[in-house]
ZALUMLUM-465862 format. One record per residue (C-alpha): x, y, z; residue in one letter. Coordinates in Angstrom, 3 decimals, padded with zeros to 6 digits. Layout:
N
{X:X | Y:Y | Z:Z | code:A} $
...
This chain:
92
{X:062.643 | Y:078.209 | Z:013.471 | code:X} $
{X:064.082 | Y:081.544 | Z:013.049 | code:X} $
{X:066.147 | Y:083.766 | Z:015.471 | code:X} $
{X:062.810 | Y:085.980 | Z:016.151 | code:X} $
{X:061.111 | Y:083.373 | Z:016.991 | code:X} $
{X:063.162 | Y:081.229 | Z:019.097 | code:X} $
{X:063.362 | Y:085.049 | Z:020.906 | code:X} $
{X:059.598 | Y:085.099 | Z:021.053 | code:X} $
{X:059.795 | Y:081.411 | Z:022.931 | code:X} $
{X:062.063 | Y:082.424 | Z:025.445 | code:X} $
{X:060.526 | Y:085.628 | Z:025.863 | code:X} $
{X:057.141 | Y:084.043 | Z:026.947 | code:X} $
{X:058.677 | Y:080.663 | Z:028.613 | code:X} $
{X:061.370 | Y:082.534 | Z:030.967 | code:X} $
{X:058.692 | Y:085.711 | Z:031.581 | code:X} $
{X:061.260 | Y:087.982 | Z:030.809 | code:X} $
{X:059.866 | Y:091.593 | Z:030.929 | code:X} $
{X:061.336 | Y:092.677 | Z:027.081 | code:X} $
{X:062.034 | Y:090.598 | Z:024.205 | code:X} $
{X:065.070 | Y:092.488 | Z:023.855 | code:X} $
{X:066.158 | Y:091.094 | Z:027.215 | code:X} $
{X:065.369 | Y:087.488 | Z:026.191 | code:X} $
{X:067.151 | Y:088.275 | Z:022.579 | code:X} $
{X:070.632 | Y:089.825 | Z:024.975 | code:X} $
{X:070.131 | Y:086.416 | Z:026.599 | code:X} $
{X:070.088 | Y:084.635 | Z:023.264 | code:X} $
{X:072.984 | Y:086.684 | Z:021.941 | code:X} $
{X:074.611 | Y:085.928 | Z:025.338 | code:X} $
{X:074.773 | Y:081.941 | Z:025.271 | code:X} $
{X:075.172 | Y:082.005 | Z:021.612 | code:X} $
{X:078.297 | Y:084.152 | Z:022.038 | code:X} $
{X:079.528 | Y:081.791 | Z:025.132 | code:X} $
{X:078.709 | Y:078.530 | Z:022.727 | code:X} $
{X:081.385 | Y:080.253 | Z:019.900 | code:X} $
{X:084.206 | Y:081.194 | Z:022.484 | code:X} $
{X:083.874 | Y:077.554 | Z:023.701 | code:X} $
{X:083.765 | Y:075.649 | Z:020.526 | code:X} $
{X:086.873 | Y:078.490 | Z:019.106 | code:X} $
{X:088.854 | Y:077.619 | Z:021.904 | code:X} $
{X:088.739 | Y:073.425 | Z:021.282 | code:X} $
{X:086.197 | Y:072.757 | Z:024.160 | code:X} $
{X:083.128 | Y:070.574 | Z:024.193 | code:X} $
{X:079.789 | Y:072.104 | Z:025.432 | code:X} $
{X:077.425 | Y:069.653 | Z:027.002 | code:X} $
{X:073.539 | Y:070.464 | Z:027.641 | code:X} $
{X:072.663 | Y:067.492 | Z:029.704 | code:X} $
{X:069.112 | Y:066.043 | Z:028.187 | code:X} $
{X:069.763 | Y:067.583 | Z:024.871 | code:X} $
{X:073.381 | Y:066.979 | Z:023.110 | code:X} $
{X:077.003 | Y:068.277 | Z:022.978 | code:X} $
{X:078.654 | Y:070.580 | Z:020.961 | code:X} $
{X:082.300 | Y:069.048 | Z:020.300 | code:X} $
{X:085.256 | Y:070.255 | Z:017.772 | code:X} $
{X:086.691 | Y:067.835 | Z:015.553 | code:X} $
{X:089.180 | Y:067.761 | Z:012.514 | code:X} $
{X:088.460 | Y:066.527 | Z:009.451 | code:X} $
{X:091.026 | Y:065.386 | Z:006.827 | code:X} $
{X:091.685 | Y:066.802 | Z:003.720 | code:X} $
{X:089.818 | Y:065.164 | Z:000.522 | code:X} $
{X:089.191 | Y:065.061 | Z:-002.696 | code:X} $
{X:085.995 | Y:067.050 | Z:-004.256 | code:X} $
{X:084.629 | Y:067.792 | Z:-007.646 | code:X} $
{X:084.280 | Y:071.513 | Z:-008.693 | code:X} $
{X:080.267 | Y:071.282 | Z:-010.017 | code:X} $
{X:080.460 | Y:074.164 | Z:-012.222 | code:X} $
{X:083.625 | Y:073.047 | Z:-013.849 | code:X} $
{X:083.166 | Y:069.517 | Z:-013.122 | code:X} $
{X:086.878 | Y:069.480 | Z:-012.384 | code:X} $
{X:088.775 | Y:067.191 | Z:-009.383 | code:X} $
{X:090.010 | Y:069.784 | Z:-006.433 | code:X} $
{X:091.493 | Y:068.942 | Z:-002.969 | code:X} $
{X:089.134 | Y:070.489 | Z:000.013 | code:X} $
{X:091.771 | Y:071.429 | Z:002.736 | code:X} $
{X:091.781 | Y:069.837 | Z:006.141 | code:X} $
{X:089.660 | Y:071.620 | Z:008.961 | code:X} $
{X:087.661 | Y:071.636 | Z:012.464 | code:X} $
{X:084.529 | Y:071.835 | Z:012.202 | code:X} $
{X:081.815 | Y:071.642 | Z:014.687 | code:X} $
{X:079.899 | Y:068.871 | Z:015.461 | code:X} $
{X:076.650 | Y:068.561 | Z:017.523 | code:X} $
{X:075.168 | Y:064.937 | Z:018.944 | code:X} $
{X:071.567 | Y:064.902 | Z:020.212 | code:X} $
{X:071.324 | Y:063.720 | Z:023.701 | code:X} $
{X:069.219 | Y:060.599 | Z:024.769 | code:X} $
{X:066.298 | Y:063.004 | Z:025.876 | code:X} $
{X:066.119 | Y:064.884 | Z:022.221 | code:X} $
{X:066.163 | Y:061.570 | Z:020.257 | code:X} $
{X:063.272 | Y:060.439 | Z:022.477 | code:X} $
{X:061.473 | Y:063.640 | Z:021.761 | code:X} $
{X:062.114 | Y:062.858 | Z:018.231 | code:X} $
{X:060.630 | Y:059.517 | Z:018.129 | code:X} $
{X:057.485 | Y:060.738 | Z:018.924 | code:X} $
């Protein structure tokens, strides 16, 4: 799904009068999610996952072009886990 159209499903699910309202809203959480996750907080959608910060160690890689050994620095990254009500909804 792309940006547009996630904005077209909250347009018609919330009843918002504009898409451009439902894409400020969009903007808006996506925005909130980043200053969260930049500041080393966890973000937690009750039903469908969390958002969490983590490090993760320096290792070694392999260059493919050159096929040469490098070392990949260490690094946060974010990391998302579904929530029990998404992995249900996954099932099927």
């Amino acid at each position: 799904m792309t940006k547009a159209e996630l904005v077209e499903k909250i347009y018609s699910k919330a009843g918002l009068p504009t898409k451009a309202l439902a894409e400020d809203a969009l903007d808006a959480v996506i925005a909130s999610l980043r200053e969260a996750l930049a500041a080393g907080e966890s973000v937690t959608f009750t039903g469908f996952g969390s958002f969490k910060v983590v490090e993760r160690a320096a290792r070694k890689g392999r260059n493919p072009r050159t096929g040469n050994d490098i070392i990949i620095p260490a690094g946060k990254v974010a990391k998302f886990t579904p929530g029990k009500m998404l992995k249900d909804a996954m099932k099927g």
